[in-house]
C-alpha positions, 0 to 999 in steps of 0.5 A: 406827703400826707393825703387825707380823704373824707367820705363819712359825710360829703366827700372831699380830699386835702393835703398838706396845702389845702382841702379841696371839694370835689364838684363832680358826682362821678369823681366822688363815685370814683374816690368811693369805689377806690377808698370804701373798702381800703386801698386795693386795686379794682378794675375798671369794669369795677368802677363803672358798675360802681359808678354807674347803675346803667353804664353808658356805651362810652363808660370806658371812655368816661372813666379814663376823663374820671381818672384824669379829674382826679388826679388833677383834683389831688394835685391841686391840694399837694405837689405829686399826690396825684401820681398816688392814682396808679393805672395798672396794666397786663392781668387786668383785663382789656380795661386795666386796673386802678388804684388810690395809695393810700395808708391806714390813717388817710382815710377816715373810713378806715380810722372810723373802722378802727376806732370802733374795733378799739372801742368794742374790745374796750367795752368787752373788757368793761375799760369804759373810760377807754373805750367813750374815748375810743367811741367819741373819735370815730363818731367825730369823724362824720359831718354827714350821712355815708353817700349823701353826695355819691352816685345812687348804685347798688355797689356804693349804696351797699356799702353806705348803708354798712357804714351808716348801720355802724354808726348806729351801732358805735352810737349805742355802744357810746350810750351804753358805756355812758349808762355803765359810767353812771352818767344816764341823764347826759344820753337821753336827748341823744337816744331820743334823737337817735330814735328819730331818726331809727324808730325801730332800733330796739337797742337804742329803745334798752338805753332810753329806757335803762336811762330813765329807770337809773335817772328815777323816772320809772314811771317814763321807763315803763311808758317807753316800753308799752310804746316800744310794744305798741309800735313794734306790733303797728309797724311789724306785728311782733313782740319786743325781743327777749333781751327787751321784755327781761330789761322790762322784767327788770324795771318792774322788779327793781332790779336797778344792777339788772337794769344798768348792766342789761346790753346786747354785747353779749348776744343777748338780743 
């Protein structure tokens, strides 16, 4: 019976009867620390240092009512997935051990993953229309920042954070096949969104600019780079980065292959 679990954005499950919230922060803690890094079983001292920052003296105890709630939570969206949540005994310590079944495709993190990989070895091998297709579905996947309704611990906040940094890295992949695709007027309210949000991202900085310079507006391309370089020098005291003064150079010269082949896949960052 099919089990889908959705942590890019709020977490929640569904099965084949119905998709279900999941209403406390710590169940969600618990479906995280047993999902984020694909099914592997993880011990219970494991889980309480994820869940908790500071475990309380009955986090043992604690955890077990966790594990409980979720059973019952995966049993609400489909007859017997919640005997997918298996307790593990014997080489596990005094606590035991647990783990969530899951497949590949059940957990969108782990599609998200290979979306991206997908996606990446396409633009590598310049199949561009492979790999927006590739792009697109992982981004589609999220409705919401990694960890936006999990507890605050080093152990979820870390791997959050990895994820929402490869969010960022898919979107400018995507912006950087739309460049390559000649469609650079369609990513500029994407990129400047982006930039928002990650003012300090120099890659999404390349695409606003190769995307001005190859819509005509050379004038707004030159401008973004002076204030890439004024707030560069504001917030951090640096120049751009040498792959950013060549895209520069190459704006200046006219250079427009220059320009719309210009990207940081190669390691040019």
């Amino acid at each position: 019976m099919q089990l889908s679990v959705h942590l890019l954005g709020p977490v929640r499950i569904s099965g084949p009867d119905r998709e279900a919230a999941v209403p406390s922060r710590r169940v969600r803690g618990l479906i995280a620390a047993l999902t984020l890094d694909g099914p592997v079983t993880t011990t219970a001292d494991g889980l309480i240092h994820a869940i908790w920052e500071r475990p309380p003296r009955s986090a043992a105890v604690n955890l077990r009512t966790l594990v409980s709630q979720l059973r019952s939570r995966l049993e609400s969206v489909g007859p017997g997935l919640g005997d997918r949540l298996t307790t593990l005994r014997g080489a596990y310590g005094e606590g035991g051990a647990y783990r969530l079944r899951l497949s590949a495709d059940e957990c969108d993190v782990q599609r998200f993953r290979a979306r991206c990989s997908e996606g990446r070895a396409a633009l590598v091998g310049e199949d561009f229309e492979t790999g927006r297709k590739a792009l697109e579905a992982a981004l589609g996947l999220w409705d919401g920042p990694a960890g936006v309704d999990l507890p605050s611990t080093r152990r979820l906040n870390g791997r959050c954070d990895a994820l929402n940094e490869l969010r960022l890295t898919a979107m400018e992949d995507l912006h950087h096949v739309m460049l390559r695709m000649g469609r650079p007027a369609e990513i500029v309210p994407a990129v400047r969104a982006a930039l928002e949000r990650s003012p300090l991202r120099e890659r999404s900085w390349s695409h606003l600019i190769r995307s001005q310079y190859l819509s005509g507006e050379i004038g707004a391309a030159l401008d973004s780079f002076r204030r890439l370089r004024a707030l560069l020098d504001r917030e951090l005291g640096i120049e751009p980065c040498p792959s950013s003064q060549r895209l520069h150079l190459c704006v200046l010269r006219g250079d427009t292959d220059g320009v719309r082949h210009h990207d940081w896949l190669a390691g040019s960052g």
